[in-house]
SEDOLUM-991054 format. One record per residue: x negated, y negated, z of N, C-alpha, C, O in turn. Coordinates in pm, whole numbers, padded with zeros to 5 digits, always signed. Atoms other than C-alpha are relative to their C-alpha. Layout:
<atoms>
XYZXYZXYZXYZ...
</atoms>
This chain:
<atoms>
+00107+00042-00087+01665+00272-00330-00131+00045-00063-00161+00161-00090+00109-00054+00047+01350+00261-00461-00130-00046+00103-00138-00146+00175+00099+00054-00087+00998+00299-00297-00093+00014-00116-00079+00070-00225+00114-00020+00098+00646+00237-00434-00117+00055+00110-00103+00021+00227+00118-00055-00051+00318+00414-00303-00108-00047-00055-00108-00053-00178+00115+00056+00007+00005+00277-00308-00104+00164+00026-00085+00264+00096+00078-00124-00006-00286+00522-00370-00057+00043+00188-00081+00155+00233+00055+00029-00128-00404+00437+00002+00183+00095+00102+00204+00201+00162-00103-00086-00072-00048+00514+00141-00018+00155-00022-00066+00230+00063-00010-00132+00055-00013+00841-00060-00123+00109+00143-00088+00182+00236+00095-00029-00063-00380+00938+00094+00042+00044+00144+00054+00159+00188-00040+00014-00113-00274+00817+00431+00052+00116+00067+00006+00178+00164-00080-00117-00052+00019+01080+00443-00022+00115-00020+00043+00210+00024+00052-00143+00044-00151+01342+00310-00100+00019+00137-00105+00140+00163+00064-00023-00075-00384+01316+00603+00059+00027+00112+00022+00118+00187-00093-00017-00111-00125+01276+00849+00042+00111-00025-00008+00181+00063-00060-00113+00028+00047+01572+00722-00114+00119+00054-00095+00216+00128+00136-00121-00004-00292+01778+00733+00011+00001+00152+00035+00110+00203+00021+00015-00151-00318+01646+01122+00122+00079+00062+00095+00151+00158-00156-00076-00049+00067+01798+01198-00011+00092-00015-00016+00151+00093+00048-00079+00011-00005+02076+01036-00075+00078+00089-00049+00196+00114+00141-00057-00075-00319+02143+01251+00057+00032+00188+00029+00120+00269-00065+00041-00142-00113+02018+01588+00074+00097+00021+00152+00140-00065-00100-00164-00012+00046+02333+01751+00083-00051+00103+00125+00039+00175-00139+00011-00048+00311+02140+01940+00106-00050-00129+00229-00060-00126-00110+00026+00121+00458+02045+01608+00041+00172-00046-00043+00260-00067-00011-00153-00024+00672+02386+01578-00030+00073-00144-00046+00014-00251+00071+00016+00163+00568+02591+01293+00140+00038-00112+00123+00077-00227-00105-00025+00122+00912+02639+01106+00009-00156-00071+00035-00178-00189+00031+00083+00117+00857+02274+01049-00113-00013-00090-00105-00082-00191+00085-00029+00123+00554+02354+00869+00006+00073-00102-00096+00094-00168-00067-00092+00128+00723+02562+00613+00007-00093-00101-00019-00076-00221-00062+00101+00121+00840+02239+00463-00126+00006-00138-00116+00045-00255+00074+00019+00141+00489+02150+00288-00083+00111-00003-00182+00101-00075+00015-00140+00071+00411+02527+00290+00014+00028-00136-00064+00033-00232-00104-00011+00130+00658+02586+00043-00001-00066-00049+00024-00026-00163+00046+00124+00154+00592+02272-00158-00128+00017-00059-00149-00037-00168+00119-00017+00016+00239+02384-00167+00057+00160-00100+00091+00141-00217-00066-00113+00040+00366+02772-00261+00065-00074-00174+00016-00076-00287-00061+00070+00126+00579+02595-00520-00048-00062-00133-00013-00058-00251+00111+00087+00119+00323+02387-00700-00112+00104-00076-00149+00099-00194+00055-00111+00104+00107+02712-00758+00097+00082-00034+00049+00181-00090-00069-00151+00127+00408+02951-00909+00009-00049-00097+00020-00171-00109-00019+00108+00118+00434+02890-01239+00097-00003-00034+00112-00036-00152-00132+00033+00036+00799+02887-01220+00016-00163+00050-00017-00207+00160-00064+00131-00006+00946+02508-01291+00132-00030+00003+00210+00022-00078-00150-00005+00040+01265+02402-01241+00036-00116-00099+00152-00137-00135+00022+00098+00109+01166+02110-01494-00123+00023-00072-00214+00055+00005+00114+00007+00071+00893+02121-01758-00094-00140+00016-00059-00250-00028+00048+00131-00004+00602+01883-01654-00043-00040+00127+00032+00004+00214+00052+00025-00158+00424+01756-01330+00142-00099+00014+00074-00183-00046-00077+00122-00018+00697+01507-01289+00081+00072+00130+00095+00024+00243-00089-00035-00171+00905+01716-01029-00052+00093+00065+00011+00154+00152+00055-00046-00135+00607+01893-00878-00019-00112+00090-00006-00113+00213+00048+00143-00122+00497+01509-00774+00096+00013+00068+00074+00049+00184-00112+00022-00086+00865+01475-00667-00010+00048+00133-00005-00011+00241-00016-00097-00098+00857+01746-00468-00092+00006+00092-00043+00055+00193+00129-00047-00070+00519+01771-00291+00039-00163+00089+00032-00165+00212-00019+00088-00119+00625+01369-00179+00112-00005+00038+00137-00084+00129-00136+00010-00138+00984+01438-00060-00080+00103+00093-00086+00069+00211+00044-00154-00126+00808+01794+00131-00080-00098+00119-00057-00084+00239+00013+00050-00080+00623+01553+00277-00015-00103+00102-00097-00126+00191-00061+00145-00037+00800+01238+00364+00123+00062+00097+00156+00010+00203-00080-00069-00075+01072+01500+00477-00064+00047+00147-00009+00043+00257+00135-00119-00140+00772+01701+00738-00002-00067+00087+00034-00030+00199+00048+00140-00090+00655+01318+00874+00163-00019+00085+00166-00016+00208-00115+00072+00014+01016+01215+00891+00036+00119+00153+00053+00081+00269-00086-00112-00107+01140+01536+01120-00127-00013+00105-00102-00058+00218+00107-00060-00145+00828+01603+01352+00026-00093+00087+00072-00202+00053+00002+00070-00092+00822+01474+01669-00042-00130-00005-00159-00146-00039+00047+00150+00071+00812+01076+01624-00115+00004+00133-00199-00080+00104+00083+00067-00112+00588+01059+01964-00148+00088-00096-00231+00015-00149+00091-00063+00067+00338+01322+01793-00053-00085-00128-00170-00123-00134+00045+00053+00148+00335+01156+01413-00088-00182+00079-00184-00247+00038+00061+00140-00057+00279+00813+01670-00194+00021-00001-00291-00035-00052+00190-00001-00069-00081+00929+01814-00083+00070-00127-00206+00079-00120+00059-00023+00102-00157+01066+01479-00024-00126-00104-00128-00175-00149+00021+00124+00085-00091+00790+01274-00067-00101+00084-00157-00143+00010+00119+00048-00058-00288+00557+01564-00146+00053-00058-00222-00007-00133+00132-00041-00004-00581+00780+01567-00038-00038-00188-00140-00103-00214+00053+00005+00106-00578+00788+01159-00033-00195-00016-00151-00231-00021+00041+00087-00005-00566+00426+01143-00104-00090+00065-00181-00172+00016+00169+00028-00145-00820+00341+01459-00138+00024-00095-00228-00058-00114+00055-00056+00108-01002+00561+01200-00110-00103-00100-00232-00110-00113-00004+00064+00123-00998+00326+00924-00063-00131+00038-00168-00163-00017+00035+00112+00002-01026-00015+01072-00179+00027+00022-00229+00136+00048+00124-00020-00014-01418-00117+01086-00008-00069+00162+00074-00148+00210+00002+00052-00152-01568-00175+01475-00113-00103-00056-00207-00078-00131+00050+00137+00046-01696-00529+01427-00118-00010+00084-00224-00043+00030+00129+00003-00063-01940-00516+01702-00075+00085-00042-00189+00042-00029+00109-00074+00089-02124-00216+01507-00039-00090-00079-00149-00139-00053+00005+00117+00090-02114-00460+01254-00085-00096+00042-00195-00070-00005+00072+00075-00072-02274-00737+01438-00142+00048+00035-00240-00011-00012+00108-00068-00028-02539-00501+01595-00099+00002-00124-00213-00043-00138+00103-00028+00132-02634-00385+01234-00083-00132-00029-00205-00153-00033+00094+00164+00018-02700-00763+01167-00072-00050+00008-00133-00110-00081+00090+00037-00125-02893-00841+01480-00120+00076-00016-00235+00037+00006+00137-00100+00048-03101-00524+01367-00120-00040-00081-00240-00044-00054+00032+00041+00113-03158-00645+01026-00086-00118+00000-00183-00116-00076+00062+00094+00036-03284-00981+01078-00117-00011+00058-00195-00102+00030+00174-00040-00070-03601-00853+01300-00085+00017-00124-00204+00044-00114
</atoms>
């Protein structure tokens, strides 16, 4: 099974992760996961020579983190990040309406 990541995804989950993290009903032994992937990436012990299985590791820690937390929690996070993102079209419009005075 293979997946691909888009720089935008990658981003995405890194933010989400940061938001879980921050959320204190997510319990904190599941925040160990990308603790310890974080921990991991600064020792300078490797269990391979080469970024190749810190990347690994830092996106299973936290594809694993998303994956376990409460799906209703990762829900209103991933909303809010995306809500985020899209642009509000009537700002948009306004600016317009501004502009052509």
């Amino acid at each position: 099974m293979s997946h691909k990541y888009s720089l935008g995804d990658i981003v995405f989950k890194v933010r989400l992760t940061i938001r879980l993290l921050m959320d204190k009903r997510v319990a904190f032994y599941l925040k160990l996961i990308p603790i310890a992937a974080l921990v991991y990436l600064v020792v300078p012990f490797d269990l391979v020579i080469g970024p190749i299985d810190d990347t690994v590791l830092i996106i299973g820690a936290v594809q694993l983190f998303i994956s376990i937390c409460p799906a209703e929690i990762v829900d209103e996070h991933s909303r809010f990040l995306r809500k985020r993102k899209e642009p509000d079209s009537s700002k948009q419009i306004k600016l317009l309406d501004d502009h052509s005075k």
